[in-house]
N, C-alpha and C positions, 0 to 999 in steps of 0.2 A: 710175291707180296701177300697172297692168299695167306696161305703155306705160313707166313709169320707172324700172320693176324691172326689167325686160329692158336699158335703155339703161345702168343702173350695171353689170349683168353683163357687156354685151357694152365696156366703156368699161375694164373690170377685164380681161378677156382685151387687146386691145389693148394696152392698156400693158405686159405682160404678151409679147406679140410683139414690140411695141417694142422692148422691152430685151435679145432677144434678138437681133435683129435687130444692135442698136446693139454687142453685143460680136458678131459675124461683120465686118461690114463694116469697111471702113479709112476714114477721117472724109473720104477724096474721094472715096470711093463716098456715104457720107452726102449730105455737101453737092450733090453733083452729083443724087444724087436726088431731094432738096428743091427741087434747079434747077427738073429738069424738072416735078416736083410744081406748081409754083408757075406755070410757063409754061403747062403744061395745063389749069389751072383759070383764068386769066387767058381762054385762048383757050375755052372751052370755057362759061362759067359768064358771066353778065352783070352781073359788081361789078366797079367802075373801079377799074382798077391799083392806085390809092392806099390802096383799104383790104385788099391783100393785102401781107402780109410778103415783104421782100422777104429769100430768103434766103441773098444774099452778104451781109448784112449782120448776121448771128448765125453763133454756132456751134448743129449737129444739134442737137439736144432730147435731153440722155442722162438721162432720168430712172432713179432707180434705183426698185427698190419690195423693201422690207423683208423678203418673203415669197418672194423670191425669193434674196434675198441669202447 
């Protein structure tokens, strides 16, 4: 229960960086991040290409969150 109470708090600050993050940067810093994001964990990590997003193929993730707004 610990274990899952930490992982909602640390899941809440995240999102939370996220959205700050997402208003600094210009949406080709984004997507160019997510590039690399996406190639490092490919190269790095042993799941076959197809079950990572590929991400020229969406737009960044601009979540908003309420508490922040």
């Amino acid at each position: 229960m610990n274990a899952y109470m930490w992982y909602l708090i640390v899941n809440d600050q995240i999102a939370r960086a996220r959205n700050h993050v997402n208003k600094t940067m210009t949406m080709e810093q984004l997507l160019e991040a997510e590039q690399r994001a996406a190639e490092w964990m490919r190269k790095t990590r042993k799941i076959p290409p197809s079950s990572i997003e590929d991400p020229s193929d969406h737009q960044p993730k601009l979540e908003t969150d309420a508490s922040t707004a």
